[in-house]
N, C-alpha and C positions, 0 to 999 in steps of 0.2 A: 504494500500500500504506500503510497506517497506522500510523503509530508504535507502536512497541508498548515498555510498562510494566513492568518487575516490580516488584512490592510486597515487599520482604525479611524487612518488621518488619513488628510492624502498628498500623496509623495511621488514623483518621477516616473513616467511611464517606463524610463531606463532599468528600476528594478526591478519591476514585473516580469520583464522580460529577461533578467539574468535570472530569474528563481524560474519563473518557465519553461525552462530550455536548461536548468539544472533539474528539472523532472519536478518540482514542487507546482502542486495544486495552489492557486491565491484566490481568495474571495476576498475585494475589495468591496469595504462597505465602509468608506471615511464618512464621517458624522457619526457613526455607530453612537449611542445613550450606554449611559454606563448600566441603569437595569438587564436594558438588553444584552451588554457586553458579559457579564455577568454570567446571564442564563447559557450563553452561545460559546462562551471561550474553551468550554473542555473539549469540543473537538477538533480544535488545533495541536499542531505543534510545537507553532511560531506565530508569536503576535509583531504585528510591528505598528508603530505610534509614531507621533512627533510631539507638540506641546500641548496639545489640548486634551487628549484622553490620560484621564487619573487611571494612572494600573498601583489599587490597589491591594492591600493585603490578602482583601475579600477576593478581586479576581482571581486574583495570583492561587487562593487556595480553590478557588474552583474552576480554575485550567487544571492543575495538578491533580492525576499523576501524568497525564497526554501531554500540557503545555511545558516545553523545557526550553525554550527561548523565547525572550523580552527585547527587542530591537528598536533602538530611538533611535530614527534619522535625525540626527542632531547634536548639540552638544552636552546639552546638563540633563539632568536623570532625576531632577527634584521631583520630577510627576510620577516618579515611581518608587515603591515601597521597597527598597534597596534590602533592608532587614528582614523582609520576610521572600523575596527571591533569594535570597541566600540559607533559611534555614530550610524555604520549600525545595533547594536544588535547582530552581532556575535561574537558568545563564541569561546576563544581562548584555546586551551589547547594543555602543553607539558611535557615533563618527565625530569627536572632536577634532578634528583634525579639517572638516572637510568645509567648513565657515571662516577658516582664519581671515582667507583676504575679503571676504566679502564683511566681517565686523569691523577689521581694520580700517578699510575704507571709509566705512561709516563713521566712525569716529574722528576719523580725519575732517569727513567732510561736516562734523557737529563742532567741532572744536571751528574750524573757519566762518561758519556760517552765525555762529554765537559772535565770535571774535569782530565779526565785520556788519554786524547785525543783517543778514541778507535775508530771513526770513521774514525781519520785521520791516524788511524796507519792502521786500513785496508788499505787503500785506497791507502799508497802506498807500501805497503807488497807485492800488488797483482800487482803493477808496477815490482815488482823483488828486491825489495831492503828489509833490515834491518835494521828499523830503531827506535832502542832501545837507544840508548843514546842522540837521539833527542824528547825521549816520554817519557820523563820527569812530571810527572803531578803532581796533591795535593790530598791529602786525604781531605773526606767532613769526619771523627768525628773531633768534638773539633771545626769545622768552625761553622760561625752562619748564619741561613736562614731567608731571609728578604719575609716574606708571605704580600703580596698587596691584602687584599678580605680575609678576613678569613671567610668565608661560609663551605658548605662541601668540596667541592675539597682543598680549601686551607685548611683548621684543615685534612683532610688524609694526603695529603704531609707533614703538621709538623707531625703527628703523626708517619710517616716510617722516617724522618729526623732524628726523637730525639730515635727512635729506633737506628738507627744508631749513634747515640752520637752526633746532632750535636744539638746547641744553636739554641733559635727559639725568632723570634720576630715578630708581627704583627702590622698591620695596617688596618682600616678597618672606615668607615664612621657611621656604628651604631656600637650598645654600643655590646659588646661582654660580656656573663658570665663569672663570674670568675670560675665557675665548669669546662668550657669549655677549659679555658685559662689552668687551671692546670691540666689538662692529659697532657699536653708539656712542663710545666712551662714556656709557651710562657708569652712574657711581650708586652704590647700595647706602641705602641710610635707614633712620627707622621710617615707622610712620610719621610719626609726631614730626620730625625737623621736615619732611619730606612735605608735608601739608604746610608746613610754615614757610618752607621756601620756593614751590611750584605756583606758577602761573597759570600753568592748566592743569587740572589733576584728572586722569581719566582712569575709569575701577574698571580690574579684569580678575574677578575671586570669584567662587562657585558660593551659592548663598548656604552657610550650613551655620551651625548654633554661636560658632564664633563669630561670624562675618556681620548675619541679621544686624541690621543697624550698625554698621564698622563705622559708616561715616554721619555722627549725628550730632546734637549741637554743640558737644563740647568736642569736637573733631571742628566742627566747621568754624568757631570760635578763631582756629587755629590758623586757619585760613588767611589769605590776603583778601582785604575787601575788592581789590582789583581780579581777583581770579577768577577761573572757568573751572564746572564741575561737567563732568562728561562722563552717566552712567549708560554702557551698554553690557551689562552683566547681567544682574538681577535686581529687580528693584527694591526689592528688602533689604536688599545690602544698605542702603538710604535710608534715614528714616527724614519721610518725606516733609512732616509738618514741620520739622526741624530745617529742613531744605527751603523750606517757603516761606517761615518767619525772615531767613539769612537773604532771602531774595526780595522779599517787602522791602525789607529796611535799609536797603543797599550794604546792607556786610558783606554780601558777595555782590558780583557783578553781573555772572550768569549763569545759565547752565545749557549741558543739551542733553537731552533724557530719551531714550530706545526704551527702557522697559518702567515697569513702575511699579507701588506696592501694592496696587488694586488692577488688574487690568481687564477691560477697557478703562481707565481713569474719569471715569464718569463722576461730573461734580469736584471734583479738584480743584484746589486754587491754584495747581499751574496750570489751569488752563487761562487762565485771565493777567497772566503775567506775562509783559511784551521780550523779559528778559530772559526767555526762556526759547528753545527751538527745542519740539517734539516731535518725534517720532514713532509710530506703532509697533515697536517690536519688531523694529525690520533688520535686522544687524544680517542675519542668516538668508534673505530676501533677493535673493538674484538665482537668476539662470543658470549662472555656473555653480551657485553654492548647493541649491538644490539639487539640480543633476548629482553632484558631487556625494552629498546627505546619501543618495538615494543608491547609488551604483557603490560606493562602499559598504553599506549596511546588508545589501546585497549579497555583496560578496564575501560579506565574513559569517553572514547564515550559512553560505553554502558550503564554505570551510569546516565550520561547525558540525555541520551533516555527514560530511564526507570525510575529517578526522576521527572526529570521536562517537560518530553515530548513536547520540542519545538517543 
C-alpha cells in the first residue's frame, strides 16, 4: 500500500509532484478545520502544513499509530506540538533553510522604507498632496545594524547591510565563528550594549519561553530615540503595547513589522501610527521561497520513506 499524504495548507504544485512520482498517494485539502482534521488524520502517513493549521497534541494522538510524519513547508514549528510528536514517535520535519533570501530581503527592504519614510509618502501622495519637505529621512550607510539571532536570515541581512556600508553588530546565544563574523566585520556584544548602540535593530530568534517579549519596555528604554525596530521573526518576541507606547511618544522613531502578537492585527494601534511600515506576514512570500518550502519538504519525506521506512 502506498503512503498516503494530506496536504492541510496549500503549498507548490512542485511537491505534489515529487511525492507522486515517488509513488505516495496526496489528498490535498488546504483549508482542512481542525474538527475535521482530527476525525480524518489516522489515515495518513504524512501530514504536511504551513502556518495556519495547529497540529496539535490531540491530532498528533489521533494520527498515531499510521501518522509518523509532520512536515512544515516552512521555517518555525510553533504551530506544532513538538513535545508530544516526540513522545508519540513522530518525525517532524521542515525547510528552514528555504526563506533565507526571501526574509532577508524583506527586511532590507522595511528597514529603507521606514528609514526614508516611502510608505508614508505614498500614502499620502495619493490623498493629493506633496509632501517632500515633511519626508525628511536618514541614510542607513555609515549607520550600524543591531542583528538579535545571527543564524542565516540574520548573517544575509548583515551581509546586504554592510554591502550597503553600514556597521554590523551581533548578538546571539551560541558561540558564532569568527570566519562567519568577518564576511561583515560584524563584532558580538551582548544585548543590552547592542540595543544601546544600533541604529536599526532587526530580531531573527524562534519565539520560545525565553524570547516571548525579549524586546519590551525596558529593552526598548535602551534604545536610541532615533532608531528602527524591524520584527520579521515572531511577533511575541515584541511585546507590542510596549512597542507603541515607544512609538506614540517618539522614544523610538520607527518601526517595520512582518509579523505580530495577534494576527491578522485587527484593532491595533499600529495600525494608526504613520511611523510605522507593515506588512502581513510576508517574509516567506515569493515565488522562489515557496517553490523552494515546497520541493525541499518534499524531498526529505521521501528520504524518510525510502531510508528508514517507518
Amino acid at each position: 500500500m502506498n503512503p498516503k499524504v494530506l496536504v492541510a495548507d496549500p503549498i507548490d504544485v512542485s511537491a505534489v509532484e515529487i511525492l507522486k512520482k515517488a509513488g505516495f498517494d496526496v489528498d490535498l485539502r488546504p483549508g482542512i478545520g481542525a474538527n475535521e482534521l482530527e476525525s480524518v488524520v489516522s489515515g495518513y502517513d504524512v501530514l504536511v502544513v504551513r502556518g495556519r493549521t495547529k497540529v496539535t497534541s490531540k491530532v498528533l494522538e489521533r494520527g498515531v499509530p499510521r501518522l509518523k510524519v509532520v512536515g512544515r513547508a516552512g521555517v518555525g514549528l510553533d504551530n506544532i506540538d513538538l513535545d508530544a510528536a516526540s513522545k508519540l514517535g513522530v518525525k517532524v520535519l521542515n525547510t528552514p533553510e528555504s526563506s533565507t533570501n526571501s526574509v532577508a530581503e524583506l527586511v532590507v527592504g522595511l528597514m529603507l522604507a521606514v528609514a526614508r519614510k516611502i510608505a508614508w509618502s505614498d500614502r499620502v501622495m495619493r490623498a493629493g498632496k506633496w509632501p517632500k519637505g515633511e519626508a525628511m529621512g536618514v541614510e542607513l550607510s555609515g549607520k550600524t545594524l543591531g542583528v538579535v539571532g545571527f543564524g542565516r536570515i540574520g548573517r544575509k541581512v548583515a551581509e546586504v547591510a554592510y554591502a550597503m556600508g553600514m556597521k554590523i553588530i551581533a548578538y546571539d546565544v551560541i558561540k558564532i565563528p569568527e570566519d562567519v563574523l568577518a564576511k561583515t566585520q560584524a563584532k558580538l556584544t551582548s544585548l543590552e550594549d547592542l540595543l544601546r548602540s544600533a541604529d536599526v535593530v532587526t530580531l531573527h530568534v524562534p519565539l520560545t519561553p525565553e524570547t516571548r517579549h525579549l524586546i519590551n519596555a525596558e529593552k526598548i528604554a535602551l534604545m536610541k530615540p532615533s532608531a528602527i525596530l524591524v520584527n520579521a521573526s515572531r511577533g511575541e518576541v515584541v511585546d507590542e503595547q510596549a512597542l507603541v507606547e515607544a512609538l506614540s511618544s517618539g522614544r523610538l522613531a520607527g518601526a517595520g513589522l512582518d509579523v505580530y502578537e495577534r494576527e491578522p492585527p485587527t484593532g491595533s494601534k499600529l495600525l494608526e501610527l504613520d511611523n510605522v511600515v507593515l506588512t502581513p506576514h510576508i517574509g516567506a512570500q515569493t515565488v522562489e521561497a515557496q517553490e523552494a518550502a515546497a520541493t525541499m519538504l518534499a524531498s526529505k519525506i521521501v528520504e524518510v520513506f525510502t531510508t528508514s521506512r517507518p
